[in-house]
N, C-alpha and C positions, 0 to 999 in steps of 0.2 A: 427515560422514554423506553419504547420497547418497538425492539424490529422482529416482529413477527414473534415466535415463542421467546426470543434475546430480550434480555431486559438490561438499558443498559445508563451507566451516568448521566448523560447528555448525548444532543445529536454528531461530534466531532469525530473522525475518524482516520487515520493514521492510512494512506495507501499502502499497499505491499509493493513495493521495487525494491527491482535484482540487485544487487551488491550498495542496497542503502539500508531498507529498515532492517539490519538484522536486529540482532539482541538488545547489546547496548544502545544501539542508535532509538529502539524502541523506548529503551527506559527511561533516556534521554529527555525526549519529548514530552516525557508524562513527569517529567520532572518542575517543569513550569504551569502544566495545566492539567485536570484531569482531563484526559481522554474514551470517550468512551468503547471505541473498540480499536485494537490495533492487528497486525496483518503480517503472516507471515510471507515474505514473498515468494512468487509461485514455485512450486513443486516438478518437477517432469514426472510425469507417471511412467514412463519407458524408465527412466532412470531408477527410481523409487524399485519397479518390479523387477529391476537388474540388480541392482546395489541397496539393499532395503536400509542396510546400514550408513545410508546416505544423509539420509533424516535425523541421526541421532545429532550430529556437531550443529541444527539447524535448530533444532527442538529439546536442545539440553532446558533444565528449571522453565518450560514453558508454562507449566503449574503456576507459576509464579506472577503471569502476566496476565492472565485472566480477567475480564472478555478477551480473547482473541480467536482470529479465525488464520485459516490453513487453505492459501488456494494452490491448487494443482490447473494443471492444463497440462490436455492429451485428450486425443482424440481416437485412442484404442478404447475398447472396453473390456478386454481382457485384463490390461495395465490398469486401469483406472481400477477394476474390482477388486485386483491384490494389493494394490498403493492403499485404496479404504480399510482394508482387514490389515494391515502394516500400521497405518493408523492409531488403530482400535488402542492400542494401547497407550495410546498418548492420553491426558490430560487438556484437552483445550474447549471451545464450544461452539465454533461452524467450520465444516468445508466451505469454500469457496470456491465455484470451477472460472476458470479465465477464458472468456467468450471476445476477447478482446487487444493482445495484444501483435501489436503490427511488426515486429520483426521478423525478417528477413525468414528466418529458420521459422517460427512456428508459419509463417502463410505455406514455405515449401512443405512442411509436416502435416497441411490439412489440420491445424490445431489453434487457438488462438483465436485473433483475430474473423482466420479465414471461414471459423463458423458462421461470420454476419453474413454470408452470400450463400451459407447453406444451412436454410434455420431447419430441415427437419432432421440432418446428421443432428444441428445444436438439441432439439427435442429428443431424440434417443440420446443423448448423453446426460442431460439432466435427469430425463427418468429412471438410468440406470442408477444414476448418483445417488438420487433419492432414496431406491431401492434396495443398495448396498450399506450406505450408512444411516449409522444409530445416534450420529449430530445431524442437526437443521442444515439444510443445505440453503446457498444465496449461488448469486448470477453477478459477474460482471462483464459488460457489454461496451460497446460503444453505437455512436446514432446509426451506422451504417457500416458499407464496405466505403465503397464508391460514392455513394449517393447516399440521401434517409433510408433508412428503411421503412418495408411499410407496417406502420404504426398498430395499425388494425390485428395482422398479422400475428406481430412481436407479442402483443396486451395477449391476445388468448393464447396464446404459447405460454407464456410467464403467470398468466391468473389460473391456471390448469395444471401446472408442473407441482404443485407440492414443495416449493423453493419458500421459505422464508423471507426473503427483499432479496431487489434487485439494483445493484449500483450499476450508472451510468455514465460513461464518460462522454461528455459532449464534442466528442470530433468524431470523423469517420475515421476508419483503419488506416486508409490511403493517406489522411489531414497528420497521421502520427504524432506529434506535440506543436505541429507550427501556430506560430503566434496569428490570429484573426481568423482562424479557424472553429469558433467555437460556433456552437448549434442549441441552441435553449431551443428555439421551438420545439423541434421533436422529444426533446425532453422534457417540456409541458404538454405537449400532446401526449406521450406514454403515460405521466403521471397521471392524465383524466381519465385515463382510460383503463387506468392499472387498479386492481384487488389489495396488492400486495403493496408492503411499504416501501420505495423509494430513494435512493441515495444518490446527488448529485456528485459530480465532478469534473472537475478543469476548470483551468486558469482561474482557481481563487488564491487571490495573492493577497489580500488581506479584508479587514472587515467591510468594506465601502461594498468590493466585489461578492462576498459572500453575501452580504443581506441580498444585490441585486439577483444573485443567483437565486435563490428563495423567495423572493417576491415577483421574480418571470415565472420562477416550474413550478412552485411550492412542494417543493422537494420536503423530506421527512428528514432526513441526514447530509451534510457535507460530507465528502472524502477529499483529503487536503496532503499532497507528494510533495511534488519536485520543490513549492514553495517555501514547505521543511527543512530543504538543507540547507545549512548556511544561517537559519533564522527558524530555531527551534521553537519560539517563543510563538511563531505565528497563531497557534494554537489561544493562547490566552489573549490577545491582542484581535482576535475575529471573537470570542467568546464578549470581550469587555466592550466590542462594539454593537455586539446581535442583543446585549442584556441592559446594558448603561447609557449607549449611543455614544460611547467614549472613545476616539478612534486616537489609535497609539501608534505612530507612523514609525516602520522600521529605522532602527539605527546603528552606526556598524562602529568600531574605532578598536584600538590593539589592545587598548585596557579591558574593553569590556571581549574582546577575543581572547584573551588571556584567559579571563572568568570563567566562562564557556568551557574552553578546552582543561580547565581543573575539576568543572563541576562534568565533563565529560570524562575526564581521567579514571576518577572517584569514582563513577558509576559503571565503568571497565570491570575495576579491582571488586567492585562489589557483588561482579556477575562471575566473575571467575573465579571466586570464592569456593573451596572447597573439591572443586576438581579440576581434573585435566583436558585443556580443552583439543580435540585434535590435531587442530595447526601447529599448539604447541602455546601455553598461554603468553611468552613475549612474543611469538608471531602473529597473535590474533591482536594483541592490543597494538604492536607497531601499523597492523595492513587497519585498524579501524581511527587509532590516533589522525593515521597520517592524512586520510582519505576528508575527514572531517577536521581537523586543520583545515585543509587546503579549500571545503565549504564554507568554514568562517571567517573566511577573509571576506566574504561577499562585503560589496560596498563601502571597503575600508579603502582610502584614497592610496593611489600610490603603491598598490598590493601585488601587481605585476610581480615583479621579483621575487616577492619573498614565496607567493605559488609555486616559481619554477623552480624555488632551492627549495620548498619542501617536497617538490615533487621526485626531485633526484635522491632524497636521503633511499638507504639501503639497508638501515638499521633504528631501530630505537633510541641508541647512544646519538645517532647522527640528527634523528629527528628534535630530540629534547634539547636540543645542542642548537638550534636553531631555533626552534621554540622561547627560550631561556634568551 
């Protein structure tokens, strides 16, 4: 399928969060299904234009994962123009700017999120984005701040900017991740109203909810997060119901936790092949081992405990010690 000049496997899509998708966790995913675009998590442009060499431990063999895109969020445009020319010399195939997320520090930073209650700051940032880089630029949004936003508004902002597609998450800022908070309408009203191609997102937790998301918005692409950890597979298990009508209900147990965390192990060792990774490559594989352990316990009975002893190990020896 193709988002905008991106031509990509299928509509599936890997969200970008903070201390989840990095590397391995990317390759992870694409290890049971193909995925067609995956997401590096957002960027600080203040940071980027301070520590340029911040980017390198974040964007080592990104060559390698391609489709992928690069989102930043900031709302300087000083930082944002030197973050893009820092850039330049990566290998990857969209910016991505974050119009969307609701923590704490980006709403205080005016960045974020806090864009949706000031679309024309949001419109001089995309245009400059546009302007400085030499990758397709996309938009990720959410419905609102507070409330919808207005529809009307958003469409000619976004069918005017020169942005490739635009994902949306269906909550407002304020809604953050909470459960019954989702908003399909204004995300089928955007999509009728919208030029550009379309990417859905929130609370699809497996195929049943994905199709319903697509046949409310008729959305062009899924983007699929928090429902990834823990249950990497979800990716193939919403594909084998959107193409076959075959629905493959999650299942959790230690054998197949085991599996997992070898075919996770494996895919560590095979990223960190060849060089040195900054942390130090037994500090990156104990801080990503342990982190995704402690998501594959999801819905294993009785998992309580073994969470809070993986959570305390302090080394690799400690972790595999309990693993084993």
């Amino acid at each position: 399928m193709k988002l905008g000049s991106l031509k990509l496997e299928n509509r599936y899509i890997l969200a970008p969060m903070l201390n989840v998708s990095t590397p391995p966790y990317r390759r992870f995913c694409r290890k049971f299904q193909k995925i067609g675009l995956v997401s590096v998590p957002m960027q600080y442009t203040k940071k980027i234009e301070k520590d340029p060499k911040s980017l390198e431990r974040e964007l080592i063999k990104i060559e390698e994962e391609r489709p992928i895109s690069i989102q930043l969020i900031g709302s300087d445009l000083k930082a944002l123009k030197e973050s893009i020319n820092h850039l330049e010399s990566y290998n990857f195939d969209i910016i991505d700017i974050n119009a969307g997320c609701p923590s704490q520090r980006s709403i205080k930073a005016k960045e974020g999120g806090y864009l949706m209650k000031n679309l024309e700051q949001l419109k001089i940032l995309i245009e400059n984005t546009v302007k400085y880089s030499s990758k397709p630029v996309s938009l990720k949004i959410r419905t609102g701040f507070e409330k919808p936003i207005k529809v009307e508004e958003m469409a000619k902002i976004i069918n005017n900017s020169g942005i490739d597609f635009l994902t949306i998450h269906a909550r407002t800022v304020k809604s953050k991740f909470y459960d019954g908070a989702i908003d399909l309408e204004t995300v089928k009203i955007l999509k009728e109203k919208s030029l550009i191609p379309i990417i859905g997102n929130g609370d699809i937790k497996d195929g049943l909810s994905a199709k319903h998301f697509i046949d409310y918005t008729n959305v062009d692409a899924l983007m699929i997060g928090r429902e990834s950890m823990g249950n990497p597979e979800i990716f193939d298990q919403i594909h084998e119901y959107l193409t076959h009508g075959k629905e493959i209900p999650f299942k959790n147990s230690m054998e197949k936790m085991k599996k997992l965390i070898h075919i996770f192990e494996k895919g560590i060792n095979e990223y960190l092949n060849g060089f040195s990774h900054p942390q130090g490559n037994e500090g990156i594989k104990f801080i990503e081992l342990k982190r995704n352990a402690i998501w594959l316990t999801k819905n294993i009975e009785n998992s309580t405990k073994l969470r809070i002893n993986l959570s305390k190990t302090k080394n690799i020896n400690q972790l595999k010690s309990i693993l084993e």
